[in-house]
N, C-alpha and C positions, 0 to 999 in steps of 0.2 A: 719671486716667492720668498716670502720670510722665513727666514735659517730656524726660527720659534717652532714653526712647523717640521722641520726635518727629524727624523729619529738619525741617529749618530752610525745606522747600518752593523752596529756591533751586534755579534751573534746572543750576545745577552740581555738587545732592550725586549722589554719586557712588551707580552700582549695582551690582550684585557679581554676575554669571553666573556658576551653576553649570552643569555636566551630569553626571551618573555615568553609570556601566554597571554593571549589574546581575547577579545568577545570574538572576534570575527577578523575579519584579513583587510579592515577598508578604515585608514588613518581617522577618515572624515568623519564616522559613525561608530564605529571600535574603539574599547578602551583598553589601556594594560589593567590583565588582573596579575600579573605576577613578575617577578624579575629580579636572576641569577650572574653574580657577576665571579670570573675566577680571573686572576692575574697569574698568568706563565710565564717563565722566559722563553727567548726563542729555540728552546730543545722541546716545549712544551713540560718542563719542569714546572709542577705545582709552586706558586710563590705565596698566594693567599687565595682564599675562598671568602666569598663574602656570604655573610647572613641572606637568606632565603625571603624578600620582601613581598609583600601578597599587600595588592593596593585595593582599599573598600570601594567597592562601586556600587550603585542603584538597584534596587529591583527591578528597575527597568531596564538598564542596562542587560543583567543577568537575562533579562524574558524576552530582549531581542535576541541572540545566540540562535543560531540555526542548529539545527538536530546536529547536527558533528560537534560540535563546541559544546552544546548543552549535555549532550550525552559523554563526552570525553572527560569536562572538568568536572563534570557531578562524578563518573566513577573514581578519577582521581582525586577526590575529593577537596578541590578548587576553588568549587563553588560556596561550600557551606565556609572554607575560608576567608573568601574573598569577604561574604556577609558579615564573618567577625570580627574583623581587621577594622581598624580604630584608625589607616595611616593612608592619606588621600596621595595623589601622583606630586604634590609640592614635597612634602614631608616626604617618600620614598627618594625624588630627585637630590634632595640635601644630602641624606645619608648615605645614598652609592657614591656621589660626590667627596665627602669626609672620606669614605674608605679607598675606592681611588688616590686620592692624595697622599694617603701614607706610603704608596707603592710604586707610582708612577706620575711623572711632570704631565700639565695639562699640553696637548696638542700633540705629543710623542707618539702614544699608541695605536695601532692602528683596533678598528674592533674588528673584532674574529668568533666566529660562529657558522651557524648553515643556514644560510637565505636569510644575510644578515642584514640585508638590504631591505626588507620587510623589518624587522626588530628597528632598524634607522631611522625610518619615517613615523614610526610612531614614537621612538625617543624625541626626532623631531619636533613632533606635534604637539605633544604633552612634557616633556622633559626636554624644552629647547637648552637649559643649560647642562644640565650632563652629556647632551650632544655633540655641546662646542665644547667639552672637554678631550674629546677622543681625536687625535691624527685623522684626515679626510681619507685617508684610506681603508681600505677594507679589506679580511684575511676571509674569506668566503666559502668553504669547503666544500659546498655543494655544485661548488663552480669546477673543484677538483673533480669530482664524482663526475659531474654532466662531463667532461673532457675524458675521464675513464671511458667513459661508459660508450663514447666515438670511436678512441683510438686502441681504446685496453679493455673491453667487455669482463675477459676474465676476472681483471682485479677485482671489478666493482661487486662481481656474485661471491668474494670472499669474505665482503663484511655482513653483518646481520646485526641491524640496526635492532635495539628492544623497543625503542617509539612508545617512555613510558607517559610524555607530555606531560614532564612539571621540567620547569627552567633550568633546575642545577642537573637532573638527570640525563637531561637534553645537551646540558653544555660538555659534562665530561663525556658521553657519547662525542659528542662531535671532537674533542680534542681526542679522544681514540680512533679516532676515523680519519682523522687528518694525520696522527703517530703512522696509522696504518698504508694510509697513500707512500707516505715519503718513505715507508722500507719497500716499496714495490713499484711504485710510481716514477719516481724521484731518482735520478742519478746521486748519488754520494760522491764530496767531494775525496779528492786524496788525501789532504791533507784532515781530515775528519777519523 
C-alpha cells in the first residue's frame, strides 16, 4: 500500500464530514440534490465548514422522488432550491474540491458521517473525483449506534436525533452523536 495513502495516526489529522440529500437511495437512478462538507480534527474540533451546495437537477428528476423524498425536501424546502440553483454535479465537484485543499492533503482523510457509505457511492458515481480525494476509509457513526444498540441499548436511547434532512444539519448532528458515543461508549485513554 502507498505511504500517499496513510494519514500519519496523529490525534490532530484532520476529518472531513460529509452529508448529501438525495432523489432516492439507488446510485444508478438518484441524483445528489444537496452537499455539506465540515473539516474537524480528531477531537471533532470544528476546522472549517464549508458553503452549503444544492446541485440543479431536472423536473424529472424531482417527479421521480417517492413520497418520502418528495414530501421531506419540499417541507425542508430543498426542492424549490434545488430548481434554482444554476450549479450542475461538475461545478459543485470543483468547488468542494478547491475547499478541501485549503485544509486537508488529498488521500489523508478518511470521510465521516452516518451511513456514509450511501453518501460514497453516489460521490462515486457523479463526483468520481472528489471521491478519490478522500482516504479509502470511512468514520461511520451509524456503525457506532448499530454496536450500541447490541451491546449498550441504554446509550443509544440517550441521544435524540432532530432528523431536520438538510446536509450541514445532518452533519453536525452526527459529529454530536459520535462527541456523544465516545463520552459513554468509548474507553478514555490515561494519558487524555
Amino acid at each position: 500500500m502507498s505511504t500517499e495513502n496513510k494519514g500519519s495516526g496523529n490525534k490532530t489529522d484532520p476529518m472531513i464530514w460529509v452529508d448529501m440529500e438525495m432523489s432516492g437511495l439507488k446510485p444508478d437512478s438518484d441524483r445528489i440534490l444537496e452537499i455539506a462538507m465540515i473539516v474537524t480534527d480528531a477531537h471533532l474540533n470544528i476546522i472549517a465548514t464549508a458553503p452549503v451546495w444544492v446541485v440543479h437537477q431536472t423536473d424529472e428528476v424531482l417527479g421521480g422522488m417517492d413520497a418520502w423524498n418528495t414530501g421531506t425536501h419540499t417541507k425542508s424546502g430543498l426542492v424549490d432550491k434545488v430548481r434554482a440553483s444554476n450549479l450542475d454535479e461538475g461545478v459543485v465537484e470543483e468547488q468542494c474540491i478547491t475547499f478541501l485543499k485549503q485544509y486537508v492533503k488529498a488521500n489523508t482523510a478518511p470521510m465521516c458521517g452516518n451511513s456514509i457509505c450511501q453518501d460514497r457511492r453516489f460521490m462515486a458515481r457523479y463526483m468520481p473525483t472528489l471521491e478519490a480525494y478522500f482516504h479509502y476509509r470511512n468514520v461511520d457513526v451509524s456503525t457506532i449506534k448499530e454496536l450500541c444498540k447490541r451491546w449498550q441499548p441504554e446509550i443509544v436511547k440517550g441521544f435524540n436525533k432532530q432528523q431536520a434532512h438538510t446536509a450541514l444539519a445532518d452533519i453536525m448532528e452526527s459529529i454530536e452523536e459520535l462527541k456523544y458515543y465516545r463520552e459513554r461508549f468509548f474507553i478514555p485513554s490515561q494519558n487524555e
